[in-house]
C-alpha positions as CSV (number, residue, x, y, z in Angstrom):
1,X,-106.1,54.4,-35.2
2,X,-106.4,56.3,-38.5
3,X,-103.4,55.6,-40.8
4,X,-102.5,58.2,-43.6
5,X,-103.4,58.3,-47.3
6,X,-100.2,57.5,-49.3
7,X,-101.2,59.0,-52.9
8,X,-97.2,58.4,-54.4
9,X,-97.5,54.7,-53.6
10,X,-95.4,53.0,-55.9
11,X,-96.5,49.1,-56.2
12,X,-93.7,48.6,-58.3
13,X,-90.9,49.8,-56.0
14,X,-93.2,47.5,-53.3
15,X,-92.7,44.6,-55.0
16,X,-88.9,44.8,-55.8
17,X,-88.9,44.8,-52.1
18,X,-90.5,41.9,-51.4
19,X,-88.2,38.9,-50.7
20,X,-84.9,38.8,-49.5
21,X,-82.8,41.8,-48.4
22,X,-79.4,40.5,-49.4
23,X,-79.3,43.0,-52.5
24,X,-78.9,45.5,-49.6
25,X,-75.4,44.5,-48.6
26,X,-73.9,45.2,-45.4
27,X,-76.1,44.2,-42.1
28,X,-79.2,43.2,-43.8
29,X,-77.0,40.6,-46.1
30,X,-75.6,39.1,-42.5
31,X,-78.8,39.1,-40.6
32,X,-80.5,37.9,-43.5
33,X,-83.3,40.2,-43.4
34,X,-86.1,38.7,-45.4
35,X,-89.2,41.0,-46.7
36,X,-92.2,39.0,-46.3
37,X,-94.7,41.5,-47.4
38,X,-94.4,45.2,-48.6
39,X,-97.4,47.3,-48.5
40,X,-98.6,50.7,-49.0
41,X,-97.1,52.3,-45.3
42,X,-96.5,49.1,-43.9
43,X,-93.7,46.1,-44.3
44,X,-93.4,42.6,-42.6
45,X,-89.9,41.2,-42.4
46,X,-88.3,38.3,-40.9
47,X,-85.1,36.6,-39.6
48,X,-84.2,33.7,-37.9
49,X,-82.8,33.6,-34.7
50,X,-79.0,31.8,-35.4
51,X,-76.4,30.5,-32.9
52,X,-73.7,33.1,-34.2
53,X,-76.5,36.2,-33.1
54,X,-76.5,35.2,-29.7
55,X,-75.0,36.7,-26.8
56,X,-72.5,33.8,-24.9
57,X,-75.8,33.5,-22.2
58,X,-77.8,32.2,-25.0
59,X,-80.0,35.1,-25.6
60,X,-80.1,37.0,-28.9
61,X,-78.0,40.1,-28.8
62,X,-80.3,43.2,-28.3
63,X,-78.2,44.7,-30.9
64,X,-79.7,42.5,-33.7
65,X,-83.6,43.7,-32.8
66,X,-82.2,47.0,-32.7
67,X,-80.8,46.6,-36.4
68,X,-83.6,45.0,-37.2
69,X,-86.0,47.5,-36.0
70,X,-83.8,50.5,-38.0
71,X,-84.0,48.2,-41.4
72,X,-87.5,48.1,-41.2
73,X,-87.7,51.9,-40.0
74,X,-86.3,53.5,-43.1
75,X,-87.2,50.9,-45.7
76,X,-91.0,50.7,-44.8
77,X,-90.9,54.3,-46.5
78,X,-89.4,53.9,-50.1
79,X,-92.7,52.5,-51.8
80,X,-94.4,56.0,-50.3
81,X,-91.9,58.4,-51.3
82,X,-90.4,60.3,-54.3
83,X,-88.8,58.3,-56.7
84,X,-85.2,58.9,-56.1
85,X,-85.6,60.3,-52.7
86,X,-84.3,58.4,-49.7
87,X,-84.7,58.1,-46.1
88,X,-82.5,58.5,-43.2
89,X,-82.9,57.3,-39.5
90,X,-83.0,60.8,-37.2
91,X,-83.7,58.3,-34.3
92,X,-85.8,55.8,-32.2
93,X,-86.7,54.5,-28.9
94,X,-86.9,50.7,-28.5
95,X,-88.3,48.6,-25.5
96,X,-86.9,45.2,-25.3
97,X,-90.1,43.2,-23.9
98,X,-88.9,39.8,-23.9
99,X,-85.5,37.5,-23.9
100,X,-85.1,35.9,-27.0
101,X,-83.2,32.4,-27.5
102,X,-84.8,30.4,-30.7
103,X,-86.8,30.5,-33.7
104,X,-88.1,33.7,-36.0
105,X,-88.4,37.5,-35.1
106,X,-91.0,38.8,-37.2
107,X,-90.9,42.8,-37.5
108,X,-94.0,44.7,-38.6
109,X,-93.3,48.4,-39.6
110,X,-96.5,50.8,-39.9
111,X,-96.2,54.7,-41.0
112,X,-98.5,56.4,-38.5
113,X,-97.3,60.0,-40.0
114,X,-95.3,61.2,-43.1
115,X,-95.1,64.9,-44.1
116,X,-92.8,66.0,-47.3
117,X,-89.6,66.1,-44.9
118,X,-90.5,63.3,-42.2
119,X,-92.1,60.5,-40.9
120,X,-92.8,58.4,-37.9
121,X,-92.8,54.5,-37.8
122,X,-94.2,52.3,-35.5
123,X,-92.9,48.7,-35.0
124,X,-93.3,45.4,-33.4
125,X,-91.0,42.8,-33.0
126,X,-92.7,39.0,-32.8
127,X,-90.8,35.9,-31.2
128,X,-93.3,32.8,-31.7
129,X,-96.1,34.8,-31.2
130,X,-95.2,37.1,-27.8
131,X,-94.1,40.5,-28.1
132,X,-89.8,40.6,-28.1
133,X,-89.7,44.5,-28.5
134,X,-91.7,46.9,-29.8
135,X,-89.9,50.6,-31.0
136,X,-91.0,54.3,-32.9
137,X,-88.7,56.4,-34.4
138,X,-88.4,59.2,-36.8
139,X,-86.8,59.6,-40.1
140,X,-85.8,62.4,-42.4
141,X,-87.0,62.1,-46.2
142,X,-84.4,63.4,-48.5
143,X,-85.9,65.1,-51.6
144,X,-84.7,63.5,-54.8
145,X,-81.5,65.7,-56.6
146,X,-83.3,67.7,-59.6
């Protein structure tokens, strides 16, 4: 699969990503989203699998790969884009693979298109090395405010 050039790759705003998402606020502060490696159209990120994320069957709720999946989504983009500009979730299609109970979901976020006004993401979801979901979505790139 060819991937696409990304000639406003920013490996400054790459690296203020890198590390933990709590800055965010709001659902990536709770799940504890942690950025494990920002690239140019790509981003790894990570969080544990915890007793108060699970459903009262002992599974993860499908809820928190879902929010997962949507953090990673939009926030693989802002080292590609305009300084200033901002992305916005239009929508995505997830397929839960696999019940989850313990340990780390690792999700990997790759751009496979971006135009000026959109792009498409692909991600997987890893739970100890199977496949837990694996999702594509779209998402709208807001031009920065001149």
């Amino acid at each position: 699969m060819t991937t696409p050039d990304f000639p406003q790759y920013d490996a400054k705003t790459a690296s203020g990503l890198q590390g933990s998402a709590v800055a965010a606020g709001g659902l990536a502060t709770f799940l504890a989203i942690e950025h494990i490696e920002v690239g140019a159209g790509s981003l790894h990120a990570r969080i544990a699998v915890r007793d108060d994320l699970l459903t009262p069957f002992g599974n993860l709720h499908r809820g928190v790969l879902a929010a997962l999946c949507d953090h990673v989504l939009g926030t693989v983009l802002y080292p590609v884009i305009a300084r200033g500009a901002w992305a916005a979730t239009t929508e995505f299609k997830i397929n839960y693979l696999a019940a989850v109970t313990t340990g780390v979901l690792d999700a990997r976020a790759q751009i496979i298109s971006l135009t000026k006004r959109t792009a498409v993401v692909r991600i997987d979801v890893e739970n100890e090395g199977r496949l837990a979901c694996a999702a594509q979505g779209t998402v709208l790139v807001v031009a920065p405010k001149q």
